[in-house]
Backbone as a ProteinNet text record, in pm:
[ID]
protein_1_A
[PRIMARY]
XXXXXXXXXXXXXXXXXXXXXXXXXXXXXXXXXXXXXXXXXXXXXXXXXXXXXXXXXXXXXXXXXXXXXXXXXXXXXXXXXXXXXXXXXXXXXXXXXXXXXXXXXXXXXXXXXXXXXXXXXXXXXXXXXXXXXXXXXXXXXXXXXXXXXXXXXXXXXXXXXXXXXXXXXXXXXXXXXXXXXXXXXXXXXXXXX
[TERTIARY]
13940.5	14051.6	14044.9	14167.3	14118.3	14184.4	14228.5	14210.7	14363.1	14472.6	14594.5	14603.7	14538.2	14555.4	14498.2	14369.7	14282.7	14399.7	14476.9	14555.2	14673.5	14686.2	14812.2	14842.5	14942.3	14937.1	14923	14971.9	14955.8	14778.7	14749.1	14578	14547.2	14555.3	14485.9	14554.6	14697.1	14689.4	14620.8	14626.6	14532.4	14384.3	14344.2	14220	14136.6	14265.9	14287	14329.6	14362.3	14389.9	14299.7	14214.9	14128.6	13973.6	13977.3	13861.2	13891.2	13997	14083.8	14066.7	14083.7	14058.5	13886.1	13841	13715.3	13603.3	13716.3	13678.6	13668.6	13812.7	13831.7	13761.2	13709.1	13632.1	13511.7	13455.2	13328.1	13358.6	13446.7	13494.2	13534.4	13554.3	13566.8	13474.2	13352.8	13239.2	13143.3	13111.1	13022.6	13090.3	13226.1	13287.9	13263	13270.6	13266.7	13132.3	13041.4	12860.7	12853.9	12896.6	12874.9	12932.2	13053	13092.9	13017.5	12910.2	12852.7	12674.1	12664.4	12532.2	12563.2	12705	12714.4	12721.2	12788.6	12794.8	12677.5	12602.4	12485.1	12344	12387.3	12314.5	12334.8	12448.4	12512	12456.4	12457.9	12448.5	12328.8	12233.7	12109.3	12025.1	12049.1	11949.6	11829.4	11752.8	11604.7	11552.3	11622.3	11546.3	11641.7	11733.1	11745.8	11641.8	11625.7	11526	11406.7	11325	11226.5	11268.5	11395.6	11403.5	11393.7	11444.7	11422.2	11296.4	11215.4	11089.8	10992.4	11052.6	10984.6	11005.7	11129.3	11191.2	11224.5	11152.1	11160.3	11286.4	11427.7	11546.7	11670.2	11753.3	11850.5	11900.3	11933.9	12015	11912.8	11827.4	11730.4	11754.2	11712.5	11699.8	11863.6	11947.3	12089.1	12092	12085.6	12076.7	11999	11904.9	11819.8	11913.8	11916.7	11999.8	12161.1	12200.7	12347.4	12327.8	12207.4	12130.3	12106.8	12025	12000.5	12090.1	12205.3	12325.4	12389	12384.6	12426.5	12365.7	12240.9	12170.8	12155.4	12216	12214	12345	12437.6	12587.5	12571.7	12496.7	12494.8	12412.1	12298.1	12259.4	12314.4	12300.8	12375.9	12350.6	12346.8	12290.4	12422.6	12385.9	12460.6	12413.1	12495.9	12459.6	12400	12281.2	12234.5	12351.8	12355.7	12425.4	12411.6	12465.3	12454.6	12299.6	12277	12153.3	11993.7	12035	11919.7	11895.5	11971	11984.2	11897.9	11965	11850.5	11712.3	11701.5	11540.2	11473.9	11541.8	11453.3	11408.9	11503.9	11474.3	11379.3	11430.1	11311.6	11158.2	11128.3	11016.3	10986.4	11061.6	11024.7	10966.6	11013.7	11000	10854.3	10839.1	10692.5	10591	10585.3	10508.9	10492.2	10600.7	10584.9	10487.7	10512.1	10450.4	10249.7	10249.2	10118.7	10078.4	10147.5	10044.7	9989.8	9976.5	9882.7	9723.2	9751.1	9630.7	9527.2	9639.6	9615.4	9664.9	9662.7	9706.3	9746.6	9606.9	9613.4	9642.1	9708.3	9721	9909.5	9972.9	10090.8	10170	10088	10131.8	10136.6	10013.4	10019.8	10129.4	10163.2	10276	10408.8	10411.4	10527.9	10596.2	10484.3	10483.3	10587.2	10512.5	10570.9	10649.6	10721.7	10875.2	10947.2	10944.9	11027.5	11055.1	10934.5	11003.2	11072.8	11026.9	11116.8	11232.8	11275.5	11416.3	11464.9	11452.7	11499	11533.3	11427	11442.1	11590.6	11590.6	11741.5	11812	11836.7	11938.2	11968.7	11911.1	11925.3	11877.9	11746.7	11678.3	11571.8	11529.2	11466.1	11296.7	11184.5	11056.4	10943.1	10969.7	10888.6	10760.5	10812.7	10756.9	10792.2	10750.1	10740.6	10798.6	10767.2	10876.1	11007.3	11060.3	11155.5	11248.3	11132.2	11221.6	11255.4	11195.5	11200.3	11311.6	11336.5	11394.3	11548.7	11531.4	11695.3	11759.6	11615.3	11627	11718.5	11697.9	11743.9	11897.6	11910.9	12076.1	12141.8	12147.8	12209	12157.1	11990.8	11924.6	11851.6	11911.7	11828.4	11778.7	11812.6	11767.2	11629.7	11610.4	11490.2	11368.2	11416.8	11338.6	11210.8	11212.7	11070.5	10966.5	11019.4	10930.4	10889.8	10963.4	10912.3	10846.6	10837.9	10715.1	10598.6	10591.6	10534.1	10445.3	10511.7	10459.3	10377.2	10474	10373	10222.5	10223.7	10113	10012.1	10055.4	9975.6	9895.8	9971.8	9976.2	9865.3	9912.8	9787.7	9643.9	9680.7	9537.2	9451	9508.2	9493.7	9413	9440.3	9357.8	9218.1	9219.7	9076.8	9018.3	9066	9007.1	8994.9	9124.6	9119.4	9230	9295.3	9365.9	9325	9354.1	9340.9	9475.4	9395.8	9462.6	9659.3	9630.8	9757.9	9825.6	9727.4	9829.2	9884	9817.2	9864.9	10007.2	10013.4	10133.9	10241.8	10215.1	10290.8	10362.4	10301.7	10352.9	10431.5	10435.5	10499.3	10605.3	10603.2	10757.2	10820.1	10774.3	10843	10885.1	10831.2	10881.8	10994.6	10978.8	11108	11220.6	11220.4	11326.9	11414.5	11284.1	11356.7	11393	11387	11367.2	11490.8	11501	11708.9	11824.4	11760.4	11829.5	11952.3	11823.2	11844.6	11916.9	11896.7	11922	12067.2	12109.6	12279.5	12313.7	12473.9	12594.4	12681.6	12725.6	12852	12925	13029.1	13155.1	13245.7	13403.8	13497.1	13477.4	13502.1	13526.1	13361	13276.6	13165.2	13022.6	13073	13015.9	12942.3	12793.2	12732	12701.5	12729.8	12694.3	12563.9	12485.3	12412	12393.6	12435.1	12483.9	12431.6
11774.2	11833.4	11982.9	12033.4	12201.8	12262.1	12322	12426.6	12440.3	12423.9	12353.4	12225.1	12140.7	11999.6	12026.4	12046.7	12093.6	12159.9	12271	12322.7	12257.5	12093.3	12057	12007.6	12061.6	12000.7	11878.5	11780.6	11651.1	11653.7	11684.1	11669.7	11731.2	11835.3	11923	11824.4	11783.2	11744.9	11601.8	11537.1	11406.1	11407.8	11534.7	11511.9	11576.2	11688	11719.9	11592.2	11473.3	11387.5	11274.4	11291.1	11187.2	11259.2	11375.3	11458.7	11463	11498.3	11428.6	11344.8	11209.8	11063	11046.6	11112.2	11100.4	11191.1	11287	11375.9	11249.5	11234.8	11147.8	11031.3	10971.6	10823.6	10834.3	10939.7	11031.6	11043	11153.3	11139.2	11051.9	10959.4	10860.3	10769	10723.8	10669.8	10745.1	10876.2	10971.8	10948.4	10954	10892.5	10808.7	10671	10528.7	10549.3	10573	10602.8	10643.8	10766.4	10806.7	10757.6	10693.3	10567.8	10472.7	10376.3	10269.8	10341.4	10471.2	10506.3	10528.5	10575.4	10605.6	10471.7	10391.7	10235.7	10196.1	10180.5	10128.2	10219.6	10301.4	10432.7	10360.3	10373.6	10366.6	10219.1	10151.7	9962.3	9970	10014.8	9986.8	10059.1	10166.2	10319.7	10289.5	10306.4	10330.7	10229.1	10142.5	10030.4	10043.8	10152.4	10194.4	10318	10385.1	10440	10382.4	10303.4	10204.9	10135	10105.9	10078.4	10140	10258.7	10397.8	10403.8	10422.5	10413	10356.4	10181.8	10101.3	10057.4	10117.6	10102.6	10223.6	10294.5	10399.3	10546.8	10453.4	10551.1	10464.8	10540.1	10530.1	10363.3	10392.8	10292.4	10168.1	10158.1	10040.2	10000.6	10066.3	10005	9961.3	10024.8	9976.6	9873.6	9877.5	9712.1	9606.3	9626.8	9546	9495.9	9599.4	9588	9493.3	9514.2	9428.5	9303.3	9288.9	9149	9087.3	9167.7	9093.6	9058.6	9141.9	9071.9	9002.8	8982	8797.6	8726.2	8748.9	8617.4	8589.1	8637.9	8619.4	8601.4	8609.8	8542.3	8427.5	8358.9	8218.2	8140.6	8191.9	8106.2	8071.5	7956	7941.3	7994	8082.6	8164.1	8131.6	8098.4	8051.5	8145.4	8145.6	8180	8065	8038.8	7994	7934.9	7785.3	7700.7	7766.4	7771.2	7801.4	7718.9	7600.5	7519.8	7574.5	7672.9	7635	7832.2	7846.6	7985.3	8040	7937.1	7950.4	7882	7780.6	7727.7	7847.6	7929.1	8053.3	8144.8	8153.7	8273.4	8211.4	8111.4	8063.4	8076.5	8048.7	8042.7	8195.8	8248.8	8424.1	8439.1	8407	8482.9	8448	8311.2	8207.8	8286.3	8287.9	8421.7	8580.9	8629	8740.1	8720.7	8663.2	8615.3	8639.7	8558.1	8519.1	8636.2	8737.9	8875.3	8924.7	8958.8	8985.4	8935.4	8815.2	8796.3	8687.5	8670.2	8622	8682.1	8867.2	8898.3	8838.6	8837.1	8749.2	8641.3	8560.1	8481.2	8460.8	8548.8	8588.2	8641.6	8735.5	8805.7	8685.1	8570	8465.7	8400.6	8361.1	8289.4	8369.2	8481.2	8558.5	8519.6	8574.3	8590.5	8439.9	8300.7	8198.6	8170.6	8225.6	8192.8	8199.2	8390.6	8451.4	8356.3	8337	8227.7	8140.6	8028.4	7948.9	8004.4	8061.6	8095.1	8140.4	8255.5	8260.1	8126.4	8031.5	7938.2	7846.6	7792.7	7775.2	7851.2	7954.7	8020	7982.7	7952.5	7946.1	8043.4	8129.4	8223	8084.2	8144.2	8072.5	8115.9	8079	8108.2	8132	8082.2	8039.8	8185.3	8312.2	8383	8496.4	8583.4	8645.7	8811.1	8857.5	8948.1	8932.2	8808.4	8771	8743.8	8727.3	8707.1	8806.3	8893.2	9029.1	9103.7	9079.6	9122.2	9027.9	8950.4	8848.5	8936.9	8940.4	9020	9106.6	9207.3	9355.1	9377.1	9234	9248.9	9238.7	9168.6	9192.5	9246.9	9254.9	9349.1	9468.3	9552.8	9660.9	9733.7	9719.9	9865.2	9804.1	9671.6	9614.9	9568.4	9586.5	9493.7	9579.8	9734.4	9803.3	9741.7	9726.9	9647	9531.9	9463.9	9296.6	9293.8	9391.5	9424.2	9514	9583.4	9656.8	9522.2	9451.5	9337	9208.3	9187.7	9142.5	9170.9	9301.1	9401.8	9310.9	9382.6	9364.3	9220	9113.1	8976.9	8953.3	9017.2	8979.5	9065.7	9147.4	9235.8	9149.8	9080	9059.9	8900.4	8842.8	8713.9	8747.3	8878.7	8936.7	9029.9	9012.1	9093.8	9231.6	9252.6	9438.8	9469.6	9411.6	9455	9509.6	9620.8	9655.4	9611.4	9607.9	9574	9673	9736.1	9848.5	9868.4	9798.6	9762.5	9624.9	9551.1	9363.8	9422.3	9509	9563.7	9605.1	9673.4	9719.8	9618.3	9525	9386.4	9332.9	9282.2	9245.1	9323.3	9446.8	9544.5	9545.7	9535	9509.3	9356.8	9236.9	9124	9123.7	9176.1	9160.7	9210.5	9334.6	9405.5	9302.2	9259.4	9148.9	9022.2	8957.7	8829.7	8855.3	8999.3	9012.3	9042.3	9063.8	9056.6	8928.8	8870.6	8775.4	8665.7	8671.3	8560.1	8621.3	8731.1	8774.3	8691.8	8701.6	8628.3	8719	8647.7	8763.8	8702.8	8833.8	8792.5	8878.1	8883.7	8901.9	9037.2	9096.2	9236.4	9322.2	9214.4	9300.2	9317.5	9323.2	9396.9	9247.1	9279.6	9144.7	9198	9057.2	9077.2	8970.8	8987.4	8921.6	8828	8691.3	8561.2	8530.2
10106.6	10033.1	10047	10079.1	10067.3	9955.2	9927.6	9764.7	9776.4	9862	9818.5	9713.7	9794.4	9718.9	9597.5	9575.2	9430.7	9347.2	9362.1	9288.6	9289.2	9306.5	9268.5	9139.3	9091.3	8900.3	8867.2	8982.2	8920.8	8859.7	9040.1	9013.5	8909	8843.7	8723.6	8585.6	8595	8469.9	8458.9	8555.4	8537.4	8549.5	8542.7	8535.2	8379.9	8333.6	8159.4	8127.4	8132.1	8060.3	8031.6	8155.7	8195.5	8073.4	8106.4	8043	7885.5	7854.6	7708.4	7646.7	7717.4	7658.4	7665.8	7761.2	7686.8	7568.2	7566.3	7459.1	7320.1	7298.4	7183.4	7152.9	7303.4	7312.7	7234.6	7280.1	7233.1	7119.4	7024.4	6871.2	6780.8	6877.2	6751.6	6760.1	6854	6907.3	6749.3	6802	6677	6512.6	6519.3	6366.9	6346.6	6427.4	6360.5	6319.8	6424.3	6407.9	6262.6	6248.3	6150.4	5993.1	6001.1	5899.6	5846.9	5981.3	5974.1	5886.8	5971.2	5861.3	5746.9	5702.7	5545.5	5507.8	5531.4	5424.9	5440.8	5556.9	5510.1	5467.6	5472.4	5356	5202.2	5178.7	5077.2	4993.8	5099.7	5043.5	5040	5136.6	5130.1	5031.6	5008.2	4941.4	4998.6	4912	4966.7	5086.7	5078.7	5217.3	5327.6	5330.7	5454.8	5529.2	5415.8	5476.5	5533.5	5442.9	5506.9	5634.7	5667.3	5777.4	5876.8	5879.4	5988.1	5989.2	5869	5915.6	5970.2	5992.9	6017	6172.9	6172.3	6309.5	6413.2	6341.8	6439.9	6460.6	6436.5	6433.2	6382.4	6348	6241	6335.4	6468.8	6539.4	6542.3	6561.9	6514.6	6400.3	6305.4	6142	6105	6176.2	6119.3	6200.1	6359.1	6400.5	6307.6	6291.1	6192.1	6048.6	5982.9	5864.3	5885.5	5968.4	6032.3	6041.3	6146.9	6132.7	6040.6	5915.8	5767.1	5722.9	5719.5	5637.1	5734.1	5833.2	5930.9	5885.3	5897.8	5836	5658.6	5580.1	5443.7	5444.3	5521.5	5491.6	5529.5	5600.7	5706.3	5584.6	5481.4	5377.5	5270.9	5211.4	5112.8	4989.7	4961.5	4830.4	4677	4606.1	4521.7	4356.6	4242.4	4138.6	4061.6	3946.2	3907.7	3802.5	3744.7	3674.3	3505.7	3437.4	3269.7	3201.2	3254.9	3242.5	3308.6	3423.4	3504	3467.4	3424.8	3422.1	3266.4	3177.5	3067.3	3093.6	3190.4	3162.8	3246.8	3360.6	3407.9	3307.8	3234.8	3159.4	3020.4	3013.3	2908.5	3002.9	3081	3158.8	3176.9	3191.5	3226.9	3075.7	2993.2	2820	2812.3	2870	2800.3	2920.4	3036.9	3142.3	3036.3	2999.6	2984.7	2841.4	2749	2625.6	2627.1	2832.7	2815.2	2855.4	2936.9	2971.6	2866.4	2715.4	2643.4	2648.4	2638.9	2646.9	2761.4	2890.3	3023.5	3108.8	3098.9	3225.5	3364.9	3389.6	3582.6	3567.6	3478.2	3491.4	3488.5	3400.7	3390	3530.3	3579.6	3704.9	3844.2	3818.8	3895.9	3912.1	3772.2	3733.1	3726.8	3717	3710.1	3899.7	3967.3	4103.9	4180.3	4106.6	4126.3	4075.4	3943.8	3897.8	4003.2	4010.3	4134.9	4235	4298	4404	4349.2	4265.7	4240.4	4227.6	4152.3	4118.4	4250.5	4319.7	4492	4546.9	4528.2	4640.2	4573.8	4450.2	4340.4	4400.8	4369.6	4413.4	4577.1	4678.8	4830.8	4928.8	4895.1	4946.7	5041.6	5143.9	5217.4	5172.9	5137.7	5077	5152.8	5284.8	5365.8	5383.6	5396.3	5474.5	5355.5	5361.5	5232.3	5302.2	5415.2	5446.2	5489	5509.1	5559.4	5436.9	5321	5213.1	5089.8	5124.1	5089	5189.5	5324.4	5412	5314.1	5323.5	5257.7	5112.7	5024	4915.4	4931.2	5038.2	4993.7	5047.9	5094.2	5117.7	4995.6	4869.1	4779.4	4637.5	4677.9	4571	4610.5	4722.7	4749.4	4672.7	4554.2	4431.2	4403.8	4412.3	4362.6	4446.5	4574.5	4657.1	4669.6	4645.3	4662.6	4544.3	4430.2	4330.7	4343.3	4448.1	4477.9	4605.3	4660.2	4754	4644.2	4606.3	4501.6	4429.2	4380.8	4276.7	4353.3	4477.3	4567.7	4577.5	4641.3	4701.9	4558.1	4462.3	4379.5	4335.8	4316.2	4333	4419.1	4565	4661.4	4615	4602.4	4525.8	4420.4	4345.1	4217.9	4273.5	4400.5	4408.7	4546.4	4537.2	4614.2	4477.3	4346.7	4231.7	4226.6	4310.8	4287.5	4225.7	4104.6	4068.8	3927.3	3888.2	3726.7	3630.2	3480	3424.4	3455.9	3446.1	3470.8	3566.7	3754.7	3806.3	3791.4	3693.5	3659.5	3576.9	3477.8	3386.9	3525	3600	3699.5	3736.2	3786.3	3930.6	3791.2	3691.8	3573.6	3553.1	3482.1	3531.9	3657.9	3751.5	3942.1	3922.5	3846.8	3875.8	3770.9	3669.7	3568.2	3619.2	3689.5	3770.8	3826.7	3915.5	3998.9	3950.3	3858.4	3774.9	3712.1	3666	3593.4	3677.6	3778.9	3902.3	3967.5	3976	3999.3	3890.8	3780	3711.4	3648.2	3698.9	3649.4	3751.4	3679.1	3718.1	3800.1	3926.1	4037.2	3945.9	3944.5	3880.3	3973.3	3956.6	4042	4035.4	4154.6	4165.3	4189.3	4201.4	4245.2	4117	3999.7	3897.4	3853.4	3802	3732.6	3607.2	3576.5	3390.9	3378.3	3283	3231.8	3137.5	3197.2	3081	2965.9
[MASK]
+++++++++++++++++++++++++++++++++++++++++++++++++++++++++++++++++++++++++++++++++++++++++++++++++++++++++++++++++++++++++++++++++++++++++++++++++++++++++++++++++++++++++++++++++++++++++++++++++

């Protein structure tokens, strides 16, 4: 080509147009990007961060996080019945009752409500980060305490737990135990039956 053709307008404006459309491809590529980290900023709070951290960078942990909530829409997770909803909470009252004067033995039992009630509800039990991973799709505010209460749980059956972190894993399971045992109601907001 010699420097006639180069300076022909068609050529210059189709190649501002071509350089154009990918300006915008690019701008709205970095917008959507930047949309998808705020909602799941937003949905996740603190266990999005744990995810970045666990994964290395924002685009990992949000792949990850996208994933969790595929796979917690595909389970059948249900709200607890008016019946089954008071015998949890009767069972939480009679646990919490015994930490006075059976600590480790409360936090044992606290530890195994939880599951039960997860697994009622349609949480899968099997694996205990995976179910902590399920957790934090619709209880992210809580799920650091049910790893927290875990930790402790496991501490507590190699005998390193103190009395005060046994009080701890007990406040982290109640978190999660009222969590769980509210009612979805329309529009997003749970009340406590």
């Amino acid at each position: 080509m010699d420097l006639q053709q180069l300076m022909n307008p068609k050529l210059i404006a189709g190649v501002v147009v071509v350089i154009l459309a990918i300006v915008v491809a690019v701008a709205l590529y970095v917008r959507k990007r930047k949309k998808t980290t705020t909602e799941l900023r937003d949905r996740f709070g603190p266990e999005y961060e744990r995810a970045v951290q666990t994964h290395g960078s924002e685009r990992r942990a949000e792949a990850k996080l996208v994933d969790r909530e595929k796979r917690v829409q595909k389970l059948n997770i249900r709200d607890l019945d008016p019946t089954e909803r008071e015998r949890f909470s009767g069972q939480w009252q009679s646990v919490q009752s015994r930490f006075v004067d059976y600590p480790k033995g409360a936090v044992t039992e606290a530890d195994e409500l939880v599951s039960s009630l997860m697994q009622t509800r349609g949480y899968p039990v099997t694996d205990f980060d995976q179910r902590a991973a399920d957790i934090s799709v619709d209880h992210p505010r809580v799920v650091d305490n049910y790893r927290s209460a875990h930790e402790i749980a496991l501490r507590l059956r190699k005998g390193e737990a103190s009395t005060e972190d046994l009080r701890t894993a007990m406040i982290h399971y109640r978190s999660l135990f009222e969590e769980l045992v509210q009612v979805q109601t329309p529009g997003g907001r749970k009340d406590v039956a």
